[in-house]
C-alpha positions as CSV (number, residue, x, y, z in Angstrom):
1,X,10.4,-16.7,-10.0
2,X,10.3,-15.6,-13.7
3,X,13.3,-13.4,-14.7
4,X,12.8,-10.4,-17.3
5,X,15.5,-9.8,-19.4
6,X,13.6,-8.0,-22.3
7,X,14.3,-4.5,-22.8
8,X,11.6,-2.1,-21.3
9,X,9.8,0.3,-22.9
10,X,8.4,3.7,-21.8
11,X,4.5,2.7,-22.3
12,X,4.6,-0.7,-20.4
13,X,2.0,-0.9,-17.9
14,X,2.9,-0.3,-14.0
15,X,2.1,-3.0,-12.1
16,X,0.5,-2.9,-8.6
17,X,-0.9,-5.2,-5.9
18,X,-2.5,-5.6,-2.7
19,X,-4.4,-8.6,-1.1
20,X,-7.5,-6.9,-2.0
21,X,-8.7,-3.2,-1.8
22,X,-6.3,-1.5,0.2
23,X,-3.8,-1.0,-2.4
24,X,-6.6,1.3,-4.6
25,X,-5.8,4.1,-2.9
26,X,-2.1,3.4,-3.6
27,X,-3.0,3.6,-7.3
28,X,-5.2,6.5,-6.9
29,X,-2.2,8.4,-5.8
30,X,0.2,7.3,-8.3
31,X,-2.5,7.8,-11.3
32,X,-3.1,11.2,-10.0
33,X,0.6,12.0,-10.2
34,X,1.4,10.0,-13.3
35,X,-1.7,10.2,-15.3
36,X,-0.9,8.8,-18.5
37,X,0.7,5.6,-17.1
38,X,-0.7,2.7,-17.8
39,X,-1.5,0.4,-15.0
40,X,-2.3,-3.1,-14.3
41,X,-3.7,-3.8,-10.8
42,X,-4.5,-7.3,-9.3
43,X,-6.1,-7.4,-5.9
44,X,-5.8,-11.0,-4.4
45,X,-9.6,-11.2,-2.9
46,X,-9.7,-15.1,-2.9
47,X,-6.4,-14.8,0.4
48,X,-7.7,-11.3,1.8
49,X,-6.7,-10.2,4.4
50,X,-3.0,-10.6,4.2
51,X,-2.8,-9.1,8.1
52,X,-3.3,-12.6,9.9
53,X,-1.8,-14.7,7.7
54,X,1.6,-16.4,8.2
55,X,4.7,-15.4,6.7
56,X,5.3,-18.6,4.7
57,X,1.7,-18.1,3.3
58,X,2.1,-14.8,1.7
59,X,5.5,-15.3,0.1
60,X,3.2,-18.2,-1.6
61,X,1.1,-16.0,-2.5
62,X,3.1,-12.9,-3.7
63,X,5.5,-15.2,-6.5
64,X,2.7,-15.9,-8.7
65,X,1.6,-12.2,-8.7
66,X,5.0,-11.3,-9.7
67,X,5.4,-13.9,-12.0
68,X,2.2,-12.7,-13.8
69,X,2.8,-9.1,-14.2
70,X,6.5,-9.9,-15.1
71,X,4.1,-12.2,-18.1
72,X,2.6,-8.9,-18.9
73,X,6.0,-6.6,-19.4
74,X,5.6,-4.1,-16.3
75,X,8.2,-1.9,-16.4
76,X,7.9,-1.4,-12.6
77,X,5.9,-3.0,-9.6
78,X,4.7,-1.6,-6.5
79,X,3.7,-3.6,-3.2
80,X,0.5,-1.4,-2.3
81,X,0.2,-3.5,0.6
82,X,2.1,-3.2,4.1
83,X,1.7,-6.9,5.4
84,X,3.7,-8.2,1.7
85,X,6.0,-4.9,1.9
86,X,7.4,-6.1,5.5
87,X,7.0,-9.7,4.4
88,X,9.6,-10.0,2.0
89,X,13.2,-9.1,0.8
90,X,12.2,-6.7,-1.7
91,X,16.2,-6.2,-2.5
92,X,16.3,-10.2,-3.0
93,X,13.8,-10.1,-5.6
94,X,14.3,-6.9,-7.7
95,X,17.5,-9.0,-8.3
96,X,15.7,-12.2,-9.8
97,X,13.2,-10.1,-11.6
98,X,15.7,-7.5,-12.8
99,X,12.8,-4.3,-12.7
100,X,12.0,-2.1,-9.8
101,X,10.2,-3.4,-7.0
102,X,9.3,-1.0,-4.2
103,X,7.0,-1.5,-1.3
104,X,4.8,1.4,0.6
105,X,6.9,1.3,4.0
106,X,9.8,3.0,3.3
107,X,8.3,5.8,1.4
108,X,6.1,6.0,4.5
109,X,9.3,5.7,7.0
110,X,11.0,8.5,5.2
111,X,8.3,10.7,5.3
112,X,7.7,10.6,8.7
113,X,11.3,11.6,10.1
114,X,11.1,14.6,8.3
115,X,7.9,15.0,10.1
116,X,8.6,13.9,13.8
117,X,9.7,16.7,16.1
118,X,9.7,14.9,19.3
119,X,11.1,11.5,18.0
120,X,7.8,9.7,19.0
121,X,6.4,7.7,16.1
122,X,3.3,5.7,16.9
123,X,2.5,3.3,14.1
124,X,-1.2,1.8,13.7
125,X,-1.0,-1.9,11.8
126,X,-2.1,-5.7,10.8
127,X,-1.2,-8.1,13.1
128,X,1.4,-10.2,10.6
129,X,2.9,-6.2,10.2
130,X,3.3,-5.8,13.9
131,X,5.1,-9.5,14.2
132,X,7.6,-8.4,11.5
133,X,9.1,-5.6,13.1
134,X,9.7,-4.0,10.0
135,X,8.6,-0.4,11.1
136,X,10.8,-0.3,14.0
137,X,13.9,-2.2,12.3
138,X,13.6,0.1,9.4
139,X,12.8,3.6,11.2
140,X,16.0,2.1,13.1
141,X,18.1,2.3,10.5
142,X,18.2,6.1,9.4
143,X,17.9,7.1,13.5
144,X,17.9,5.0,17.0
145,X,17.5,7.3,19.1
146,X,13.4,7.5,18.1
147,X,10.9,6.2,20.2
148,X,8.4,3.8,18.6
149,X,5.0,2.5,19.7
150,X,2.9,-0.2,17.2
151,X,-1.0,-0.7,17.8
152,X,-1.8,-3.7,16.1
153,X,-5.8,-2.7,14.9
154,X,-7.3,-6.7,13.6
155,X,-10.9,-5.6,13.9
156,X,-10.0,-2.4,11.1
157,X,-9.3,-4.4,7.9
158,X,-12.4,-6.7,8.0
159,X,-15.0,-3.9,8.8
160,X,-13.4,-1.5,6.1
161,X,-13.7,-4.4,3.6
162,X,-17.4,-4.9,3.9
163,X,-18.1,-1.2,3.9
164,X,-18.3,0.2,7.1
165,X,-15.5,2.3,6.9
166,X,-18.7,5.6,6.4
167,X,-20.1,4.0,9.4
168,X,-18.7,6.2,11.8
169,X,-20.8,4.6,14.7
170,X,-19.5,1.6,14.4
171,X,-15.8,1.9,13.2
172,X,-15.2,5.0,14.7
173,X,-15.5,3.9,18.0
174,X,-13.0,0.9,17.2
175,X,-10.6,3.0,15.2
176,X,-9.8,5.8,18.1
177,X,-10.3,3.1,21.0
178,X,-6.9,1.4,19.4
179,X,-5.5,5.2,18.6
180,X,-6.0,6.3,22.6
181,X,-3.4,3.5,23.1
182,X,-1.1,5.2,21.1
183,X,-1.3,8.7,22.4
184,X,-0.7,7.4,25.9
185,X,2.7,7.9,25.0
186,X,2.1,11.4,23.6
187,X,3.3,10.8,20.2
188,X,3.7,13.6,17.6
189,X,3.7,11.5,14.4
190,X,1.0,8.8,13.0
191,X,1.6,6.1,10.6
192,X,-1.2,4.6,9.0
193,X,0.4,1.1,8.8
194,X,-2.2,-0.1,6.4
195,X,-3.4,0.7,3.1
196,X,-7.1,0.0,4.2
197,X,-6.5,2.8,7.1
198,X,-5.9,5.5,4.3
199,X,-9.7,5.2,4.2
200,X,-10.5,6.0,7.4
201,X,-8.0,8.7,7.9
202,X,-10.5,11.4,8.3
203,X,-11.6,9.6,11.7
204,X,-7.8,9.5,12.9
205,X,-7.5,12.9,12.2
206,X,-10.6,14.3,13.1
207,X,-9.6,12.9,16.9
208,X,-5.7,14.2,16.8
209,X,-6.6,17.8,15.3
210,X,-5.7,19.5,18.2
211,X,-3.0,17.2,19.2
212,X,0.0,18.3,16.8
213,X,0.2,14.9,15.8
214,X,1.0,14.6,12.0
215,X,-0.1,11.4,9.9
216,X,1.9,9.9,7.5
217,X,-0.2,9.2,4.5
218,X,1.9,6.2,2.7
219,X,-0.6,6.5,-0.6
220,X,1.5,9.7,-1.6
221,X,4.4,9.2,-0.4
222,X,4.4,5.5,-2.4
223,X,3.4,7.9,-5.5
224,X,6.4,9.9,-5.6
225,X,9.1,7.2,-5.0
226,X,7.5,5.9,-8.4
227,X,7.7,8.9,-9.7
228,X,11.3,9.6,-9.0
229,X,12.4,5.9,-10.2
230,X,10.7,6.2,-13.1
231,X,12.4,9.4,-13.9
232,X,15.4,8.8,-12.8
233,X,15.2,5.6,-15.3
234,X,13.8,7.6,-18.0
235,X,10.9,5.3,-18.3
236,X,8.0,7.7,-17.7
237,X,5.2,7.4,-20.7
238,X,5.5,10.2,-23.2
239,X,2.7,9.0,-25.1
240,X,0.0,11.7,-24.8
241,X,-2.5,10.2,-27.2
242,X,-5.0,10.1,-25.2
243,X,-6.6,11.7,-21.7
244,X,-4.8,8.8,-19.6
245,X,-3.0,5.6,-19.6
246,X,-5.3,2.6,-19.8
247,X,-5.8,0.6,-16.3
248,X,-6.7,-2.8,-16.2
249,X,-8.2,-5.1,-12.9
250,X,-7.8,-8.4,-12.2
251,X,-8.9,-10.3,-9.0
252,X,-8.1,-13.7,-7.7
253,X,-12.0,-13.9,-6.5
254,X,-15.2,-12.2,-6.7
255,X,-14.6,-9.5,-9.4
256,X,-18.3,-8.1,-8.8
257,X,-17.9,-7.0,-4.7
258,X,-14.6,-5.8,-5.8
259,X,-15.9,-3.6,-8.2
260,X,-18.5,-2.1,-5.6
261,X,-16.4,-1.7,-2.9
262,X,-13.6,-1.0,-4.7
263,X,-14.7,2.3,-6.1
264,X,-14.7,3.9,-2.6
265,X,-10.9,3.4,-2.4
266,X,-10.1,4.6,-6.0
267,X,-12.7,7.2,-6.0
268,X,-14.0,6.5,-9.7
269,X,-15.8,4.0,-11.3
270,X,-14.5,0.3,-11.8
271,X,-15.4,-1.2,-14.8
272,X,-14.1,-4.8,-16.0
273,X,-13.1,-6.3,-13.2
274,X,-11.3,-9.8,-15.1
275,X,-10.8,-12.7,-12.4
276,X,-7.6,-14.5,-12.9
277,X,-6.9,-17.8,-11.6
278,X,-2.6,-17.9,-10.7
């Protein structure tokens, strides 16, 4: 893994990935709060979805990512993805790289035990998530005595991706069929253990309103841990010469369905989508 060592400046780019769309509403959160960041965003289409995959796969797949934004001086990177976040030793590498590296689970964890009133947390994830343990081992660590229930949801991810996520026929009837296991055990507090998932929140909550349930939306929590870091660094972009910082895409494959389906999860209009063989 490629070590940075040059100095970092306040206008460097942010870098952010995801094994494909998911992560978009990530960046949609963070561009909202920190508009005139720039941003580079890869989405690794050509190995989507990370959910089933194996541990050993994604690790190969996360260095070279890394190892390209490092190429193009981010000053900070975020893991918009849950499977990667609870797939690697995020410590262990902010220490080759030398620049922050956070991922979208602990935001997500420290948000919801501010939130949980009964101390039952249901969690809704990817299979490869769910085999980790990183929800429970982490929500662990700030308070045992809370009571934890994971629904892995494999049917979510693919059907999001190829656009049925407005379907509400069809992926509403999957989404609260694997939610009803949850709220067997009367939980008060939802995790969305998935970026994709941040797109069908409205059907999760629709189903809970009169529950008291809260859900944990990662995309803003996410937002404000980079906020705070790069604050707290004194790396935020002063330069205000224009509406917003600049954000580039790159994919690993298929730049033109990323593009269309994209735009749902980022809520504006892609535009040069560059594919980028690592």
């Amino acid at each position: 893994m490629i070590k940075s060592n040059r100095r970092v400046k306040n206008n460097d780019p942010i870098g952010i990935f995801d094994s494909g769309f998911g992560g978009l509403s990530i960046m949609s959160a963070i561009h909202t709060i920190l508009p005139y960041e720039n941003i580079i965003y890869f989405g690794d289409t050509m190995h989507s979805p990370y959910g089933s995959k194996s541990r050993n796969a994604i690790r190969e797949y996360i260095i070279p990512i890394i190892n390209f934004f490092i190429k193009c001086n981010v000053k900070l990177i975020v893991i918009a993805c849950n499977t990667a976040s609870a797939t690697v030793s995020l410590p262990a590498i902010q220490n080759k790289i030398r620049i922050p590296i956070i991922g979208v689970i602990l935001p997500g964890v420290k948000l919801a035990l501010t939130s949980s009133c009964h101390r039952k947390i249901g969690i809704v994830c990817t299979e490869s998530t769910l085999i980790s343990q990183v929800y429970p081992k982490t929500i662990n660590h700030f308070n045992k005595k809370l009571k934890i229930y994971q629904q892995c949801c494999p049917l979510l991810v693919p059907l999001i991706e190829e656009g049925f996520s407005n379907n509400t026929n069809v992926i509403s009837t999957i989404a609260i069929n694997y939610l009803e296991k949850l709220l067997y055990y009367d939980i008060d507090t939802l995790i969305l253990g998935c970026t994709h998932y941040l797109l069908i929140k409205n059907i999760f909550a629709s189903y809970i309103r009169n529950k008291n349930i809260k859900i944990i939306d990662s995309a803003k929590a996410t937002a404000y841990e980079t906020y705070n870091i790069l604050y707290n660094m004194k790396l935020t972009n002063n330069i205000y010469n224009k509406n917003h910082g600049n954000i580039l895409f790159f994919v690993s494959d298929n730049p033109n369905k990323f593009q269309t389906i994209g735009q749902k999860f980022f809520f504006q209009t892609i535009n040069n989508v560059q594919q980028k063989n690592l």
